[in-house]
N, C-alpha and C positions, 0 to 999 in steps of 0.2 A: 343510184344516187351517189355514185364513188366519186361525180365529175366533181360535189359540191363542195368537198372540202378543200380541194385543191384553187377549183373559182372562188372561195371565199378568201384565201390565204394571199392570193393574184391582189383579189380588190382592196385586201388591204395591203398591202406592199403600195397599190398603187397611192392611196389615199396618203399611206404614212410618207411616201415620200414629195406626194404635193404638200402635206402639211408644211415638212421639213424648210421644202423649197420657198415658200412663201414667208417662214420667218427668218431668210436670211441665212439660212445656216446647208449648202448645197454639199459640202461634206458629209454632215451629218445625215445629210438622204441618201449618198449614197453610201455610209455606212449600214443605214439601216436597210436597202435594198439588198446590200449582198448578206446580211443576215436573211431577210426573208426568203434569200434565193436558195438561201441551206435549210432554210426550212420547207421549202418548196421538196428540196429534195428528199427530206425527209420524212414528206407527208408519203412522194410518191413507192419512195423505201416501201412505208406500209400498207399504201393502199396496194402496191403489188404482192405484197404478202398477203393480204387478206384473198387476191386474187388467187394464188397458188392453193390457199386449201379450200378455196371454195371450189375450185378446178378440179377436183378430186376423183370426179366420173369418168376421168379419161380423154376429157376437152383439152384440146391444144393450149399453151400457156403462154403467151407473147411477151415480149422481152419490155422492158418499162417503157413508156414513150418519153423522151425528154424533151419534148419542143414547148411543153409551157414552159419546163429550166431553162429552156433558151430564149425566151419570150423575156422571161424576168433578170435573166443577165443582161440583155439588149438594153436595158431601161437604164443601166448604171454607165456613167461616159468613162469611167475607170476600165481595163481591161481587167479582166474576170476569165474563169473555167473552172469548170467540171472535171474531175478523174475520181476513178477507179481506187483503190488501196494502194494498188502498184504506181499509181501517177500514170494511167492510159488516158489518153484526152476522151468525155465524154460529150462536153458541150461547151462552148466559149462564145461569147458575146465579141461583135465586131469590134470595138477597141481592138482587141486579145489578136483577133486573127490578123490587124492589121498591122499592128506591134510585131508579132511574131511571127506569123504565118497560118497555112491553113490549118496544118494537121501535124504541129510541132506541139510536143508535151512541156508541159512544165519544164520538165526535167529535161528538156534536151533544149534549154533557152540559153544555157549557160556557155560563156566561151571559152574556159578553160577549167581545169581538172579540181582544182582548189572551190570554182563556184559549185561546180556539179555535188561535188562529195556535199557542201554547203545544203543544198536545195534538197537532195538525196535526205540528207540529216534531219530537216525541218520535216519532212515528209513523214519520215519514224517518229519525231515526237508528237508531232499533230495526231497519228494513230493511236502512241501510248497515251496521252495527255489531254488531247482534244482539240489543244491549240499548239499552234508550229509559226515560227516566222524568220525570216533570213533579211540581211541587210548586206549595201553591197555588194549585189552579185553583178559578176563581170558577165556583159553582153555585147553583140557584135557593134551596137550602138554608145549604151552609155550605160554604170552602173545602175541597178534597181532595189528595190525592196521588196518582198515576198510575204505577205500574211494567208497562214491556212487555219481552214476551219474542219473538223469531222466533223460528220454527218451520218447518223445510223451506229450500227453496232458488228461485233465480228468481220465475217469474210465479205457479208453485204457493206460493207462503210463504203462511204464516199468521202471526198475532200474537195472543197472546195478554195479555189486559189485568186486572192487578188491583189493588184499590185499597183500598189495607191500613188503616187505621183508626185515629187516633193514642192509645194506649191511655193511660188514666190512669195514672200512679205508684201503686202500693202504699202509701199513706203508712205503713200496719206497717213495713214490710219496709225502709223507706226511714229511719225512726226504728228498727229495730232494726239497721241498721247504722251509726246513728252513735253509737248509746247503749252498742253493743259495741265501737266504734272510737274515734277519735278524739275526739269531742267526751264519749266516756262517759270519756276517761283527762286530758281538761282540768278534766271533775267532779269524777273523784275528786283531783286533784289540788290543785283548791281547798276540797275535803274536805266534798262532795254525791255522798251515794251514791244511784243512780240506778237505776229496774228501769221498764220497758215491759211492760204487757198486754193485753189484747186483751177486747175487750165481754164474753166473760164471766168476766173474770177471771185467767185465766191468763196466767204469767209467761212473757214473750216473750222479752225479753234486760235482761241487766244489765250496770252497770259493775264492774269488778274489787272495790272495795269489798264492793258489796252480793254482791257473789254470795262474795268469802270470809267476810262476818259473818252472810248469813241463808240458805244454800241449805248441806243437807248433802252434804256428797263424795262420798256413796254414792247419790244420788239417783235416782229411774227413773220415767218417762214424765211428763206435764205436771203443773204444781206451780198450785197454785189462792196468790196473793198473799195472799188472808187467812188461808193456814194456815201465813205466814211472818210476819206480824206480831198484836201485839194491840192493844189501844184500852183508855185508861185515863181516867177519868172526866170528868178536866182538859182532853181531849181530844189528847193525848200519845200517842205510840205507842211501843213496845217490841216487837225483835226475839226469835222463840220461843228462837230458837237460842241467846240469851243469858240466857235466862228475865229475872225480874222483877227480878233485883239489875243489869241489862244497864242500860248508858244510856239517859235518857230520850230521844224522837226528835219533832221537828215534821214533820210532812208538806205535802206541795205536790199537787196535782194536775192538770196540762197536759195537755187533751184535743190527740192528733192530730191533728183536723178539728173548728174549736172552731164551725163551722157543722150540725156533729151532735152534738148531746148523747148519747154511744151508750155514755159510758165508758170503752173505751177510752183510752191518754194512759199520758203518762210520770210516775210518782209519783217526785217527789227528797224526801231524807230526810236532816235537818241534827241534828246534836247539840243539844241544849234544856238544857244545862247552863251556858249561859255566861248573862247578866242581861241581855246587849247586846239590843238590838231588831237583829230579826234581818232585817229591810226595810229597815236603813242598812248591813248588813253586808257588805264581800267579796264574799260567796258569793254572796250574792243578785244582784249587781252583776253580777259574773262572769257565772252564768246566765243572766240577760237578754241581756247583751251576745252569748251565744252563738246565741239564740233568732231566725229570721230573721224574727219579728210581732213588729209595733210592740207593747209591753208598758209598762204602767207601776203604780208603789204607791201607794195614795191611804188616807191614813189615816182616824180616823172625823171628826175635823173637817172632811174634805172635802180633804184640802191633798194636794198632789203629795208623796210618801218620795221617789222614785227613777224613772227613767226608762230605757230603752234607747237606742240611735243611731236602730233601726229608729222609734218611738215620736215620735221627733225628727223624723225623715224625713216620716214620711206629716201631722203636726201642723203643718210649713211653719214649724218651730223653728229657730233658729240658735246654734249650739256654744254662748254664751255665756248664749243667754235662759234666764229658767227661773221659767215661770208658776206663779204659787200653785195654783190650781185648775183643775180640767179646761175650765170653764166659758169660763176666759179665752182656749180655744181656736176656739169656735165662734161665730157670729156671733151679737149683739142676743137675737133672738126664739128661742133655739135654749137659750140659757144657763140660762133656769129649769128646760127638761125634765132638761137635765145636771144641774143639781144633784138635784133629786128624785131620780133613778136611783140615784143616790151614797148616798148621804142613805139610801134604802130599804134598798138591797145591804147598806149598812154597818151596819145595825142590825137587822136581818132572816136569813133562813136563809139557808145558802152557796149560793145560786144566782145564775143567769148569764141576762141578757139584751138583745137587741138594739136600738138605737137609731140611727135615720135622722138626722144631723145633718149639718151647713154648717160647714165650715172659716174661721176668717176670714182665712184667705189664699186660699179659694179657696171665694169663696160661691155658685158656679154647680153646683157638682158633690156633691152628697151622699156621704155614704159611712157606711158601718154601726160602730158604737161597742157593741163587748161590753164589758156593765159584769157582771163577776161579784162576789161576796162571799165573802172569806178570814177562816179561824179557823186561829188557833196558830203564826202569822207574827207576834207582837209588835206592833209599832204597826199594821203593816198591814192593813187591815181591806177593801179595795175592789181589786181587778185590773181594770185597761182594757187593751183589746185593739182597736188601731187598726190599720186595714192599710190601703198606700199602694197606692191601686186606678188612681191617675194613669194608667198605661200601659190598663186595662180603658175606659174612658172614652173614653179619646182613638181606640181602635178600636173602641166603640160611636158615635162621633164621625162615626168615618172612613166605618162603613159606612151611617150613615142619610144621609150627603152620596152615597154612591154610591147608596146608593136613592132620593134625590132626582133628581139627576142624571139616574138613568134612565126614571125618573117623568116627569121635564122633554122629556127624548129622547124618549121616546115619543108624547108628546101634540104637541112639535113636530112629526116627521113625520106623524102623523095632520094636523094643520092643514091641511101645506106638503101633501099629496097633494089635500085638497082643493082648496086653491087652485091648482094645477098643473095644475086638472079647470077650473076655471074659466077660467083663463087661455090654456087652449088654444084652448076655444070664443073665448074673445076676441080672442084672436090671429090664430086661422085666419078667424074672419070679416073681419077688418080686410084681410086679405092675398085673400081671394075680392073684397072691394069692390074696393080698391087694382088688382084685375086691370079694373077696368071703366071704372076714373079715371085721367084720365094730370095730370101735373104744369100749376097754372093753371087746374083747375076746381076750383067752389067749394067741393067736398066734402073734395078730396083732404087741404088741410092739415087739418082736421078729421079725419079717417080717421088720418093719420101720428102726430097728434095722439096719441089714443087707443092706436096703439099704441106711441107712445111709452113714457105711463103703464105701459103692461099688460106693457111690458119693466122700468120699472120694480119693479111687484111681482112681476115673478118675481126680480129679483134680491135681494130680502124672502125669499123665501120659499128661496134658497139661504143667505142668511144665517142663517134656522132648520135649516136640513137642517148647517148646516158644524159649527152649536157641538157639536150633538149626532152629530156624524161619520154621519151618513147623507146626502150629499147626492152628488151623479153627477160625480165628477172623469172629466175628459178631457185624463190625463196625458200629456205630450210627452217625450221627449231633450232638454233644453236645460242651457245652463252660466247662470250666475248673474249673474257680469257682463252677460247679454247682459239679462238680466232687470230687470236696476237701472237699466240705459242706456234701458230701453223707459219706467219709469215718475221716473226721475228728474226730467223733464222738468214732469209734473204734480206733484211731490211742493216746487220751490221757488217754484210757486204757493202752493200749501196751507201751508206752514211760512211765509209773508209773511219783511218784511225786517228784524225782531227775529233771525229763527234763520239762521244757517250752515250750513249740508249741505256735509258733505266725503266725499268716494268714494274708497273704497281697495279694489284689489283685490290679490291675494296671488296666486300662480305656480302654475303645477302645479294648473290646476284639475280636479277631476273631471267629468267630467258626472251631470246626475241626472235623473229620473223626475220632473217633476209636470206640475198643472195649470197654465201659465202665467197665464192670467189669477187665479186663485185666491190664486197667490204673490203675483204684484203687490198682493191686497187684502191680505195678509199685511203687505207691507212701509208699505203706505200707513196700515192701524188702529195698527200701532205708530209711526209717525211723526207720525201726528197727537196719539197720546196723550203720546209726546213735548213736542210741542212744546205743548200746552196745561199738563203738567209745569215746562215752562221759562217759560212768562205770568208768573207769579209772581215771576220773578226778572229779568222784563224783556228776558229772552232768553238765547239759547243760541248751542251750539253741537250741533249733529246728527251722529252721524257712521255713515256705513256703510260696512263692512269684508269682502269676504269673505276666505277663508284655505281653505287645506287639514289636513284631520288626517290623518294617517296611522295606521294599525289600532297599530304600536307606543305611538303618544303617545294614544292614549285611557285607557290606566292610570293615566296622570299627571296627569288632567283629576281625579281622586279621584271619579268619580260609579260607584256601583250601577247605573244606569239605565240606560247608556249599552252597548250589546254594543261587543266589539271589533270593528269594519271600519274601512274607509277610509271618510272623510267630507268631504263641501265644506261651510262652515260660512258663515254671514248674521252678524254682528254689527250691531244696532243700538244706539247709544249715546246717552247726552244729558246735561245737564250741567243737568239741572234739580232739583227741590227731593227725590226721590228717594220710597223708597216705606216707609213703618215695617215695621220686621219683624212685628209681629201682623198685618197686610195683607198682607204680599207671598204670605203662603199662601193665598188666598183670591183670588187676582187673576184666576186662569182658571173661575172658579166662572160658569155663567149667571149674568145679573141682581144679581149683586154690582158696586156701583159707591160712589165715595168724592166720586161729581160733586153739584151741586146738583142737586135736585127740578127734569127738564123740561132737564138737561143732557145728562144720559146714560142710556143704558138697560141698560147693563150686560153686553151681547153681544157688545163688540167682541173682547177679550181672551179670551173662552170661542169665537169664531168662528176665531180665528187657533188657539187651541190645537186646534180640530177641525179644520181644513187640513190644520197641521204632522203632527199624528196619524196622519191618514185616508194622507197622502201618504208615508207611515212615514217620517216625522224625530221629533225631538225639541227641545224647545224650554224652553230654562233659563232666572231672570230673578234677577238679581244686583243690590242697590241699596244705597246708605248715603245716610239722611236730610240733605239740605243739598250734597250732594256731586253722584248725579245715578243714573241705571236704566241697565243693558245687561241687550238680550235677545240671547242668542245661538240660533240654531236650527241644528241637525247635520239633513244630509240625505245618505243613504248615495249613495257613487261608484254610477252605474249603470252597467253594461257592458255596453256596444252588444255585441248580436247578430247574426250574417250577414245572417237573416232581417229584422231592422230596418234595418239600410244599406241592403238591398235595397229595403224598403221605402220609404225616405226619397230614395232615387235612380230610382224607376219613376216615369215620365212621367202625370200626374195627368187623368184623363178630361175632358173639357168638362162644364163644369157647368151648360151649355143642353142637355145631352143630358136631360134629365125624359123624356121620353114613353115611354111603354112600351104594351102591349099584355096580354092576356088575364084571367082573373078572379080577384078578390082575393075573398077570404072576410074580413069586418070583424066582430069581435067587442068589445062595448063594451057596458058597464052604464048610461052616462053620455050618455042622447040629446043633447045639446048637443054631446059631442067627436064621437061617432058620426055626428052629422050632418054638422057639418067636416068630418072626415076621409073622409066617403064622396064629399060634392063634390068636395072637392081629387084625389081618385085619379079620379071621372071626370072631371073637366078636363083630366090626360093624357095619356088614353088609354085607362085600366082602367077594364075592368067590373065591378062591386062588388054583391057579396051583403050585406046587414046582418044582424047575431043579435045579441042583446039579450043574451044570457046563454052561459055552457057550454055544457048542455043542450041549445040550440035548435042550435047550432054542430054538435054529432054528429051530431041530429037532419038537419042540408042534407047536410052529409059521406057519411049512409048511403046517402042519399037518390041518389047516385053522379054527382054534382056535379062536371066539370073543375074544380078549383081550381089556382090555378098558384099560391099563396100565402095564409096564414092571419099573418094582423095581428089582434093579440088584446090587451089588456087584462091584468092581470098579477091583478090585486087588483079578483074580482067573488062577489060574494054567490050561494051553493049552490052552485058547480065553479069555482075560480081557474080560471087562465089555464096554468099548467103541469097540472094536473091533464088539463084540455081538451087541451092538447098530446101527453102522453102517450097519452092514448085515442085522438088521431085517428091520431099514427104506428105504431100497433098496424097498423091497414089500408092506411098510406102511409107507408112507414119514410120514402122522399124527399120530404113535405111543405117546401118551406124555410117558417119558421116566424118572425115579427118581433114582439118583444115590447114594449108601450110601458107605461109605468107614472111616477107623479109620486113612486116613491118612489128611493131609490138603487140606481143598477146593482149597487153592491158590495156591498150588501143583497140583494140578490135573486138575485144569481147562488149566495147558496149554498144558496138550496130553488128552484130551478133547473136541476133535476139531467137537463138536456135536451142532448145534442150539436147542434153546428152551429143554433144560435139567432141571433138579432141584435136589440139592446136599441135602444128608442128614449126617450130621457129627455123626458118633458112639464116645461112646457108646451113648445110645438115648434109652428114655423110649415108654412105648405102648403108651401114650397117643403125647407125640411128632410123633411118625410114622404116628399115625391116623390124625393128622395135615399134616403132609407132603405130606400123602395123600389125602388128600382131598383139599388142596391149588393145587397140582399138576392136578388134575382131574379139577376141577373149572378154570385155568388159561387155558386148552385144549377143 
């Protein structure tokens, strides 16, 4: 009888969400389905436990079946899944796979590293909490939102995930509330009676007026609007319910969605008995101003009647101006289409259409100009319909910069992996010669020479990997002061004797997590960019500060961006000619620079922002023109761990211990490193296999090969490097397994879903491999 409680849970899921459905309310059913659906899983949670100790005879124990879970995710049109604790997909509903893919996890939905960590997060509270949710996350398509549920308890939980849909407003439903509320009793009040209906006619809502002079008392099921009013030749209209001795009425008609000609739209209906032009009137004025589109009246000689705030707004008018014609709003070459438009509208039948025009306060950005054509409004002969799209723009703005950005990111690290391929061959042969030359022959400085250079471009090519946050940090424990004191020294070289460097440090420092050398380049590109800020004014003064925040005084910093912890903070300061505000948004961009042609290349500032990032800090830049820049950068308190004091207090092995013994397996696409790196392991000792590829690598593996270690390549054409790793520990779960790749460890380690691995970052000399390996051999 185990099937019953799970078919009774089904049939009401099913029931409760036809309930839901039939009152209207299809949200609310498929909230309540993906509840059920976690309960679903939670029956089976138990019912498979119950299965486990009744199993206790020694009977085979079969893993849960999830296809009723998948039955009753199918049922919600929202995407929906199943996972594991860890976020492993266990079942998802066709929304889910079609949004995302087959066999993509939650967690690997996100497009970049800010969403991931996001997703990652909500996952840990959902497990401590119960409940978890993310908003916002960036996807290859469009951002999303994220709700999870747990499900079960301990190492058995489940989580379920869904990702609900941000539904458009009703625009009916959203004008038939204010046309029966509020804004319909400020109409009638200025004495416009008002009625809403819908594409085909039918009366939706009205304001108190219209519904006491034109709908009868006794009225029953929907009322079609033209069997409540009539049309008189003049083109005047007349309420039936007052027949023909009733006053006469002008009509208005405001579409809804005036991007759908569908009909639809609020008719307002004004008395036609007064002489006044009724486009200078009150009422009209009133209206507009209630109206949240830019609107305005253009009579038939083309001239402005009347305008709203909103009309004002997105036109880059100010309170007092007040242009003759529409024309005078848009730039030069823009201003004859505007008149024609006008010009036709106003002499032609009442129609409406759009026009692409340039603002002249804002001739970068286009924006669309409905010109329609009014009858029986008095002077007013033309409607323009302007709408302030500034906010649309500026997040079309924001995202083709992020798709540039990663466009840029991307083709950097493809470069820096090549050159990381090259640089190794050239390193590692300089370091085989240099074993053959001692100091004094004539090769030697030539040999040092060269690799002097070939340490130079690799440090190129971490400058490509930092902007675009992939590059291999080898994060320490260190405190900050000790960091300034190491590079202060070169830093009142570099600033010459124009600028003054003062060093302040603050109490109570935390400790933090980075790269030390990386931070130094951190502090050293803003001090340079400093102090060539300060040339200009003949010099300066530099100042660096650190301080402590504490997790309460982050509130009072006023930033969004910023989470609450504790933090050790960098101030750089300078007193030079400062940065304009239309620049200073712009400053951590690649290849943005304000330097001369052959001064700068524009990576300094987008390098230090990939640091700070990658090293999870944050880094703010405050300036007033003539005055002088502070950059501040927050780097969260780290807290030392047992396991790391232990570590920083164990006695460190000899570093002439290189030699080792037995047979490495070398895998490498790239005969130039592969040949390196196979000399270098037999000059210590090891005897070394070479495989060109995957394939040939399983190929020696089956073939029942001693291997005492597999050094592999990460990033090789027809089976990477983890793929290879996976298939070989299928037959050798204890492989120890060394990964080397030129692209970032913190990159790779999340499709790296291998235990007990060890990463080598190229390019890398013989004497680091011989380390790598023998750390790796010693830890297996």
């Amino acid at each position: 009888m185990r099937w019953l409680v799970p078919a009774l849970v089904a049939l009401a899921a099913l029931s409760g969400a036809v309930l839901f459905w039939a009152l209207g309310q299809p949200y609310a059913a498929g909230l309540f389905l993906a509840g059920l659906a976690a309960m679903l899983v939670a029956a089976f949670v138990i019912d498979r436990r119950s299965v486990a100790v009744a199993s206790s005879d020694g009977m085979a124990i079969t893993k849960p079946d999830l296809s009723l879970v998948a039955a009753a995710l199918s049922l919600q049109k929202e995407a929906a899944a199943v996972t594991d604790a860890s976020g492993a997909l266990l079942a998802a509903n066709a929304a889910y796979r079609d949004r995302f893919g087959l066999s993509t996890s939650p967690l690997g939905i996100a497009h970049d590293e800010e969403s991931a960590e996001a997703l990652d997060a909500a996952r840990r509270i959902a497990l401590r909490d119960g409940l978890g949710s993310a908003s916002g996350i960036s996807t290859i398509s469009s951002p999303i939102n994220v709700d999870l549920l747990k499900v079960g308890a301990g190492s058995g939980a489940s989580l379920l995930w869904s990702f609900p849909k941000a539904s458009k407003p009703n625009l009916l439903k959203v004008a038939a509330g204010r046309i029966a509320g509020t804004t319909g009793n400020r109409l009638a009040a200025a004495g416009v009676m008002a009625a809403l209906i819908n594409e085909e006619g039918i009366l939706l809502a009205g304001n108190q007026p219209f519904s006491d002079r034109a709908v009868e008392d006794n009225h029953e099921g929907p009322v079609h609007f033209t069997d409540l009013v009539t049309t008189t030749q003049d083109g005047l209209l007349h309420l039936k319910r007052e027949g023909e001795s009733g006053p006469a009425l002008r009509g208005v008609h405001i579409p809804v969605d005036p991007e759908k000609d569908s009909g639809a739209g609020t008719f307002l209906l004004f008395d036609a008995t007064e002489k006044a032009s009724l486009a200078n009137s009150d009422n009209v004025q009133v209206l507009l101003e209630l109206l949240p589109l830019g609107l305005a009246l253009v009579d038939r000689d083309g001239r402005f009647l009347t305008m709203n705030t909103a009309f004002r707004v997105a036109g880059g008018l100010d309170v007092e101006e007040k242009p003759s014609y529409p024309g005078d709003l848009v730039v030069k070459e823009d201003k004859g289409a505007v008149a024609d438009a006008v010009r036709r509208h106003a002499r032609g039948p009442a129609i409406s259409s759009d026009l692409a025009v340039r603002l002249g306060h804002n001739p970068k950005e286009p924006v669309a100009l409905t010109v329609a054509g009014l009858r029986g409004i008095g002077d007013a002969a033309v409607l323009l319909l302007l709408k302030d799209n500034s906010e649309e723009a500026k997040l079309k703005r924001q995202i083709a910069q992020a798709t540039k950005m990663q466009a840029v990111g991307q083709l950097a690290g493809g470069v820096a992996h090549d050159f990381n391929n090259i640089l190794t061959a050239i390193l590692g042969h300089c370091d085989l010669m240099l074993m053959r030359h001692t100091p004094g022959d004539s090769d030697y400085d030539d040999i040092q020479q060269i690799k002097s250079n070939s340490n130079r471009a690799a440090g190129l090519t971490r400058q490509l990997l930092a902007f675009s946050r992939q590059q291999t940090l080898r994060p320490q424990v260190l405190q900050l002061p000790d960091v300034i004191s190491e590079v202060s020294h070169l830093l009142k070289r570099l600033l010459g004797e124009t600028v003054q460097l003062k060093v302040k440090h603050g109490r109570d420092l935390g400790s933090v997590r980075a790269d030390p050398g990386q931070l130094e380049q951190v502090i050293v590109n803003l001090s340079v960019n400093a102090r060539d800020a300060m040339a200009s004014k003949g010099g300066g003064t530099l100042t660096i500060r650190t301080f402590s925040v504490r997790a309460e005084e982050v509130a009072d910093l006023g930033s969004e961006i910023l989470p609450v912890a504790d933090y050790s903070a960098i101030s750089i300061e300078d007193t030079g000619s400062g940065i304009p505000p239309a620049v200073l948004g712009k400053i951590f961009e690649p290849f943005f620079t304000t330097k001369e042609i052959g001064k700068g290349t524009g990576l300094g500032l987008s390098t230090v922002y990939g640091i700070v990032k990658q090293s999870g800090g944050y880094i703010f830049a405050d300036s007033k023109v003539g005055v002088g820049t502070n950059f501040v950068i927050y780097f969260p308190v780290h807290q030392v761990q047992e396991a790391e004091a232990a570590e920083r207090t164990a006695v460190k092995t000899e570093e002439n211990e290189l030699w080792g013994s037995g047979t490495v397996l070398l895998v490498e696409d790239e005969p130039m490193v592969r040949k390196v790196a196979e000399r270098a392991l037999t000059r210590h000792g090891y005897e070394v296999i070479t495989a060109n590829n995957g394939e040939e690598a399983l190929e020696i593996l089956r073939r029942g090969e001693e291997i005492s270690l597999l050094v592999s390549d990460v990033v090789m054409p027809l089976m990477d490097g983890p793929t290879m790793g996976r298939e070989a520990r299928k037959d050798r779960p204890g492989l120890p397994i060394l990964f080397m790749s030129g692209y970032a460890e913190e990159q790779l380690r999340k499709s790296i879903d291998i235990d007990n691995v060890d990463f080598l970052p190229k390019p890398f000399s013989v004497q680091e491999l011989a380390e790598a390996v023998r750390k790796t051999l010693s830890d297996n």
